[in-house]
RORO-216617 format. One record per residue (C-alpha): residue in three letters; x, y, z. Coordinates in steps of 0.1 Angstrom, whole numbers, plus 5000, padded with zeros to 4 digits. Example, Ala and Ser with C-alpha at 12.3 -4.5 7.8 and 13.67 -1.06 7.14 Angstrom:
<sites>
ALA512349555078/SER513749895071/
</sites>
This chain:
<sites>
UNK500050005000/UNK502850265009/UNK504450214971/UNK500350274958/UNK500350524980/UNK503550684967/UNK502750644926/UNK499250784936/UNK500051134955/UNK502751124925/UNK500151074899/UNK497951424916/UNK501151654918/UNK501551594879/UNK497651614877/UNK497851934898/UNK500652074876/UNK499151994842/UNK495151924848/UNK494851914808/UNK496751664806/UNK495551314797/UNK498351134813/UNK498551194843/UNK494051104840/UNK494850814828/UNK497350714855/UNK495250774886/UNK492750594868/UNK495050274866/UNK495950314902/UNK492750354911/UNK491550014898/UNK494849844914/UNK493749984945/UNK490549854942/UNK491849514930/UNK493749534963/UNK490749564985/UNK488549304966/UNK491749034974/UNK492049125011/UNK490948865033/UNK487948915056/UNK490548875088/UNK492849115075/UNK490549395066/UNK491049615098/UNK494949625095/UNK494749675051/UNK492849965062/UNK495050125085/UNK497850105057/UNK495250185029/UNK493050465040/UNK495450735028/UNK495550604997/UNK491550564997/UNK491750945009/UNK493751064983/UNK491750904957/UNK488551044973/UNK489351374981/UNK490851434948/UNK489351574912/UNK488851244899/UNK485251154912/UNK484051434894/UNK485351274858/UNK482851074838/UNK483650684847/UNK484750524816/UNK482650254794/UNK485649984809/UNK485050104842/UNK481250084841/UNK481849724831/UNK483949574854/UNK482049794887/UNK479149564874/UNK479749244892/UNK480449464926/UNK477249654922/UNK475849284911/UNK477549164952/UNK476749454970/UNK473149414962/UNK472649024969/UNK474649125002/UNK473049375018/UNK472749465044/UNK475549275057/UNK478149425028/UNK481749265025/UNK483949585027/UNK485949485002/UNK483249554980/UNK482549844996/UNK485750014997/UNK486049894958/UNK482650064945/UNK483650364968/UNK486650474948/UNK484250514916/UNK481150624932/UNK478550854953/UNK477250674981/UNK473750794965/UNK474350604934/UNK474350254946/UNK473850284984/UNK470750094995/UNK468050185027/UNK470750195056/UNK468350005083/UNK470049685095/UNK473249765085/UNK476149585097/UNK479649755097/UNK482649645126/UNK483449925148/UNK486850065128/UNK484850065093/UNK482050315113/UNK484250645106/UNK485750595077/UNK482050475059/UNK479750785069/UNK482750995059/UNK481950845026/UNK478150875028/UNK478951225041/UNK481451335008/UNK480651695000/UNK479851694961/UNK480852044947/UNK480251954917/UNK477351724898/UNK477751614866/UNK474051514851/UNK470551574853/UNK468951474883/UNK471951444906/UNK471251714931/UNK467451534936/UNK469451224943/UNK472151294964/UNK469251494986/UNK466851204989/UNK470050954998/UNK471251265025/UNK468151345042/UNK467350985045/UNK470550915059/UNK470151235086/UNK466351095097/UNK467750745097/UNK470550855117/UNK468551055139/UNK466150795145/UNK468650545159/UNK470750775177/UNK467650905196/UNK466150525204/UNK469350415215/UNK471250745232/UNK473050515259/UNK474650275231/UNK478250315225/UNK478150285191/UNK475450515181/UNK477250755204/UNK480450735183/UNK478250755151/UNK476751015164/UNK480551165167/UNK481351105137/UNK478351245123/UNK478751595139/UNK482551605130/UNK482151505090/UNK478451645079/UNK478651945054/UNK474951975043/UNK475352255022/UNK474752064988/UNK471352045001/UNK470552454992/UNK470752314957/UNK467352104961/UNK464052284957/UNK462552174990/UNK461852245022/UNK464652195050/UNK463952265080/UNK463351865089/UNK466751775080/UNK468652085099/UNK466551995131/UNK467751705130/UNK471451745122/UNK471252005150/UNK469651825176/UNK472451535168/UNK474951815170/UNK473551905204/UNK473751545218/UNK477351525208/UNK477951845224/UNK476551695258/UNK478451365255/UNK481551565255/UNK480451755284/UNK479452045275/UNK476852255287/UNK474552415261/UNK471652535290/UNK472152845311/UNK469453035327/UNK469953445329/UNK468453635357/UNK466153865352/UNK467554175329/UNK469454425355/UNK466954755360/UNK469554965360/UNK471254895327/UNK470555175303/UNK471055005270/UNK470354675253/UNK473754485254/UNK474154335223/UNK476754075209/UNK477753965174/UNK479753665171/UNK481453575137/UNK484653375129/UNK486253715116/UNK485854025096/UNK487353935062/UNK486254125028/UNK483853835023/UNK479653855014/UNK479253755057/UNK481454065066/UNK479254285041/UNK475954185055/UNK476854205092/UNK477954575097/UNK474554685087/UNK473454555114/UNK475154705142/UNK477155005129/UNK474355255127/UNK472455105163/UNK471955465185/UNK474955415209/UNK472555585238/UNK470355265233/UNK472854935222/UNK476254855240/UNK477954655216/UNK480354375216/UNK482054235187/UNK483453845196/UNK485753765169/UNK487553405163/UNK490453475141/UNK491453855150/UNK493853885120/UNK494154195100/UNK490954255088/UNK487854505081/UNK487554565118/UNK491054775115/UNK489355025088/UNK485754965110/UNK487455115143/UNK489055415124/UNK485755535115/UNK483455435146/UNK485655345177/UNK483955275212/UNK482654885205/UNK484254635223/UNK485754355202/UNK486554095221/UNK489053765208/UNK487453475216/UNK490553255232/UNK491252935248/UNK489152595243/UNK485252585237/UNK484452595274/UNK486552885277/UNK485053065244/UNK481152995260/UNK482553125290/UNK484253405281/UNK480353525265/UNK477953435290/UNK480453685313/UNK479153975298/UNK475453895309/UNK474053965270/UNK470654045261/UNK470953975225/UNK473653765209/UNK473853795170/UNK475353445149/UNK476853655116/UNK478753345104/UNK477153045088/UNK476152765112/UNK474652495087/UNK477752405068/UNK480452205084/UNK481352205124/UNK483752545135/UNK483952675166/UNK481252955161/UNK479052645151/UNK479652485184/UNK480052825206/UNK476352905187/UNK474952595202/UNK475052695235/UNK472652975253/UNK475053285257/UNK472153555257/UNK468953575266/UNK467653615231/UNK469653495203/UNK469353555166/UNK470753405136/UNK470453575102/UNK471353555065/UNK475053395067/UNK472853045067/UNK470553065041/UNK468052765056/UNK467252705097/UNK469852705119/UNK467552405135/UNK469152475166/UNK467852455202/UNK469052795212/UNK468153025182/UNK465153195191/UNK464753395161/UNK465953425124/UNK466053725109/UNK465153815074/UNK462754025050/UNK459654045039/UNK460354115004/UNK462153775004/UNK460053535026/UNK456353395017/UNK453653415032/UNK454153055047/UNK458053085057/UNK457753055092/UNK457052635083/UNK460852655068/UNK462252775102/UNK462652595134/UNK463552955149/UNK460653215152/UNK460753495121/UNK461853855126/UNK461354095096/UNK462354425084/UNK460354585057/UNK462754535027/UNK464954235016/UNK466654045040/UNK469954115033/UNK471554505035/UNK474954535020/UNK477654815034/UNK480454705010/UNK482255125022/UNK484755005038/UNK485954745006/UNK489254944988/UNK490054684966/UNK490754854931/UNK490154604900/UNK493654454888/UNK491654314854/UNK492054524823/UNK489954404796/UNK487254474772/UNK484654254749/UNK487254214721/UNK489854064746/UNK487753804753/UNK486453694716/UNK483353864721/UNK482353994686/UNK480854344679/UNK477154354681/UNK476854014700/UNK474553934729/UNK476753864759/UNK474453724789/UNK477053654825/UNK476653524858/UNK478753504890/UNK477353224906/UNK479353014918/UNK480152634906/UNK478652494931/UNK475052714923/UNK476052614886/UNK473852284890/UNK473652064857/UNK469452204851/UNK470752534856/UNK473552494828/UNK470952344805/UNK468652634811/UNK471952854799/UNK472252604768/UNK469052644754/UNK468953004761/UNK472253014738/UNK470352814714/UNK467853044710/UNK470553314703/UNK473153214680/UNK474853564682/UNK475253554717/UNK477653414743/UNK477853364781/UNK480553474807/UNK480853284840/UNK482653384874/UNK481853034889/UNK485353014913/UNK484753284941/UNK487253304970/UNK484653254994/UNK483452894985/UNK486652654982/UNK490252684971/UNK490352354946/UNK487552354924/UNK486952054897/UNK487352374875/UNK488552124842/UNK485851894849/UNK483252164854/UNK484452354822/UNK484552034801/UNK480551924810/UNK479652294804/UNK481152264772/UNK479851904766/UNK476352064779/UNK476552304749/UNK477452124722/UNK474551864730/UNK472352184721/UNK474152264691/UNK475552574705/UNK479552624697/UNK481252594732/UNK483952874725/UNK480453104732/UNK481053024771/UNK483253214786/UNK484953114816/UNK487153284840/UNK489453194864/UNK489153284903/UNK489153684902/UNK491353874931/UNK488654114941/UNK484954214943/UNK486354514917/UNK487454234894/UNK484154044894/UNK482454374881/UNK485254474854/UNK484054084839/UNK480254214845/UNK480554514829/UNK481454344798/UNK477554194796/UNK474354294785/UNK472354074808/UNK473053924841/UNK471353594848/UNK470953474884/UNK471053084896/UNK468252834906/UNK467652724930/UNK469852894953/UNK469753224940/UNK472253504946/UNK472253804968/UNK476053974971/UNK476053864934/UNK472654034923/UNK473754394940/UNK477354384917/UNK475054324887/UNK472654634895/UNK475154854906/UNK477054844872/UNK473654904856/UNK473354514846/UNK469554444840/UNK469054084858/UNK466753774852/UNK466053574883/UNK464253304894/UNK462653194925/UNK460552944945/UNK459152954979/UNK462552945000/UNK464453165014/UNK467653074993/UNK465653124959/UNK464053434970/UNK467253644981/UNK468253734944/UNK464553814937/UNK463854014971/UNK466654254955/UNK465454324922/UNK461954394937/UNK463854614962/UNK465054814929/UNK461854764914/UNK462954544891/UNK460054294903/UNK458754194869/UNK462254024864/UNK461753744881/UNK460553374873/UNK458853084886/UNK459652874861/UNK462352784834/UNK459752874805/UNK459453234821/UNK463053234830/UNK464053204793/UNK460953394780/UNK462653674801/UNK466153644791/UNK464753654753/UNK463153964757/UNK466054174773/UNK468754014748/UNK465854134714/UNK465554484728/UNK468154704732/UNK466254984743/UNK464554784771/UNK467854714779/UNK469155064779/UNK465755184799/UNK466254914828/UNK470155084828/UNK468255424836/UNK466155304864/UNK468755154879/UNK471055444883/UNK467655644894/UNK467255404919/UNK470655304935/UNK471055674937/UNK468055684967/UNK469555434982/UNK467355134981/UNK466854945014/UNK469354665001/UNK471954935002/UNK470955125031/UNK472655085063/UNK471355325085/UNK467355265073/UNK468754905084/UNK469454945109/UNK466755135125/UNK464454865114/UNK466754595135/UNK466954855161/UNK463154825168/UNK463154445163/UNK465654415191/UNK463854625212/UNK460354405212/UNK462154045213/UNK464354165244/UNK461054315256/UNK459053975252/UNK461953805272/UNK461254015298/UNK457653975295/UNK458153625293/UNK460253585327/UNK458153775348/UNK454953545336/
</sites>
């Protein structure tokens, strides 16, 4: 194994190095199957100790590009007789077979009901870490439906068991395991609701928390009379230039001092906005969170808060602001738009959000009670950003002709789902002038994107509609914000994603005068792009359906002067500003809402 091991990491440096090359492809793809090979000849008693001189080698293999490349004919042939085992075995698997079919595939592809399975205690781990893979990237049609029926069956089944047996050692160390490994942010890319699944995942968070001997409860006496403001904190990993950082200084920067003491808890106190935040409105406490959880929970629940704010995400995988969130540290707590579904967690009281972005039946998609301020959800103060764009480039740099119809989109690869890049192809097809520019590898998602694999299937996507695919346009990771809009200003029409829609993305398309198409759906994560443009009044842009989404597109990219009158109204309207953009209306509206939630505590205790 330690030779394999050897050719393999190999094999990915020259990958790495040269990921057009076909080599180096066709190398991991041989190691691959001799590593498989090797797993289907281990012995049943020697299983446990292969693995303990295998499993970096398995973890190269899965962790790498390579899952996201089309298996080959010759590869779909000999898996056959595994899937062929695995089937007629079930639920009591050799993992052999297992470890075989899990080099080449999703657990959602071949994995069947998980009720009565039987795995020894070392394969535990290293098999939900399997079943709990993070997809980025999803080649065909119908994936994303898949991989989220397979994942929210394995949460309730998981919860389930965990719950009827909370005294067994090994549903404790599953439950473990869960907690350390799940990442269920693929699941924003379903159209469905959520709020089940991140119960559930919290809840089995929660119990984990416990087992290690934490303690989430805490019960604040009654609000001091003689404290003259609200004391409110805001706890977030750190203040980078980052979509999080611009939608959490709305909320507290403009507060009325005489009303709110505030306290910034910060994670990673590195040089950051906070520096350039503190030149222009000192007198908040920021306070580095330090030490071990226990210390971190600690270290809060000293100040006595009324109000603690979550700004960083808390339903992607476990941090410390995750676990530190967990916990009661305030006698109301509130969670906001840095998670885009439920937190699901026992100690969020309220989610805050908008009323141009939530339906009339949103509060069934939250586990937390619903806050609103009039507008969208999210507010954007993007002032203290001085990043300058480093791109020069115009439409003829890029092989865009004169006179053609250039449509763009920042969302990101992992919002780039395969129905949304169909959507793109026939809209191309329906255009044969026009071409489409794509920003899909923003800083804030992931370092190592499948970005030859994605580029490839876009391309293979486009030819299967007869569209030439030298009309997409793809760019590489940009440095800056500044950078994102130089690419944007190159467009005629900015198209948002489905069905997790954009928000930071949508405001750098209006505020270079980009008319947008969105669509949307009856979730918060669809709605945020769409909550915007009706914020701009730019309401009749937006879709509930792929017929209206294209029917859209094809009338902006025929009319030029439509075009050119939607460029008007948008600099008539970002020069009010409109609530999306407007920190200090913002934050007035949040103002008032903290004020009646700390005020129903209140009423609340004395009853």
């Amino acid at each position: 194994m330690t030779a394999l091991l050897e050719a393999i990491e190999q094999a990915l440096d020259h990958w790495d190095r040269q990921p057009f090359a076909l080599e180096p492809l066709a190398q991991l793809r041989d190691l691959r199957r001799q590593l498989a090979e090797q797993w289907l000849a281990t012995p049943d008693a020697a299983m446990a100790t292969q693995w303990e001189t295998g499993r970096a080698a398995q973890a190269a293999l899965w962790d790498c590009n390579l899952r996201y490349e089309a298996l080959t004919p010759e590869e779909r042939q000999w898996l056959e007789p595994i899937e062929r085992e695995l089937a007629a075995t079930w639920p009591a698997p050799r993992l052999q077979a297992v470890w075989a079919i899990a080099l080449y595939q999703r657990a959602e592809t071949w994995l069947p009901d998980l009720h009565g399975l039987q795995l020894p205690p070392w394969a535990i781990e290293p098999f939900f870490d399997y079943c709990l893979a993070f997809p980025c990237f999803f080649r065909e049609l119908g994936e994303v439906d898949r991989y989220a029926n397979f994942t929210i069956a394995l949460v309730d089944y998981l919860h389930e068991q965990i719950f009827r047996y909370p005294q067994s050692a090994q549903w404790q160390k599953i439950a473990l395991t869960f907690s350390n490994l799940a990442n269920l942010v693929p699941l924003y890319f379903c159209d469905r609701n959520l709020r089940s699944t991140f119960a559930k995942r919290a809840a089995i968070l929660e119990f984990s928390l416990r087992l290690a001997g934490h303690q989430l409860e805490y019960d604040f006496a009654p609000r001091p009379p003689d404290r003259p403001k609200i004391r409110l904190g805001i706890l977030k990993t750190n203040y980078l230039s980052h979509p999080e950082t611009f939608t959490t200084f709305p909320v507290f920067e403009w507060l009325d001092r005489d009303r709110f003491e505030v306290i910034l808890y910060v994670i990673d106190r590195d040089p950051d906005l906070l520096d350039a935040y503190q030149q222009r409105r000192s007198g908040d406490a920021i306070v580095p969170l330090v030490g071990d959880l226990k210390q971190q929970v600690a270290r809060i629940r000293q100040d006595d808060l009324d109000v603690l704010l979550v700004a960083t995400i808390v339903t992607n995988s476990l941090h410390r602001v995750l676990m530190i969130g967990a916990h009661r540290l305030a006698r109301v707590q509130i969670h906001s738009v840095s998670s885009p579904v439920t937190s699901g967690m026992t100690h969020m009281d309220y989610y805050l959000s908008g009323q141009l972005t939530e339906t009339a039946s949103a509060a069934a998609h939250y586990q937390e009670k619903l806050l609103f301020v009039s507008g969208p959800a999210h507010c954007f103060d993007y002032s203290l950003e001085a990043a300058e764009p480093r791109l020069v480039i115009d439409r003829a740099s890029v092989g865009i002709p004169e006179g053609a119809i250039a449509f763009v989109s920042g969302a990101n690869l992992y919002k780039t789902i395969p129905e949304q890049r169909e959507t793109w192809a026939k809209l191309l097809a329906q255009f044969p002038d026009s071409y489409l520019l794509l920003c899909p590898f923003g800083a804030s998602w992931k370092r190592n994107y499948p970005k030859v694999q994605f580029w490839r299937r876009l391309r293979e996507t486009l030819a299967a509609h007869g569209v030439n695919p030298d009309r997409a346009i793809v760019f590489d990771q940009l440095p800056s914000r500044a950078d994102v809009k130089a690419v944007l200003q190159l467009a005629d029409i900015y198209l948002d994603s489905f069905p997790f829609g954009g928000a930071n993305s949508i405001v750098d398309a209006i505020e270079v005068g980009l008319p947008v198409v969105a669509r949307e759906s009856d979730w918060f994560r669809s709605r945020q792009g769409a909550a915007i443009l009706r914020d701009v009044g730019l309401g009749d842009w937006v879709a509930r359906s792929e017929a209206d989404y294209l029917a859209l597109a094809g009338r902006l990219a025929a009319d030029s002067a439509l075009r050119q009158s939607i460029r008007q109204h948008l600099t008539r309207a970002l020069a009010q500003p409109p609530r999306c953009l407007d920190s200090r209306a913002y934050a007035a509206e949040v103002s008032q809402q903290l004020m009646r939630v700390l005020e129903q505590w209140q009423g609340n205790r004395v009853e």
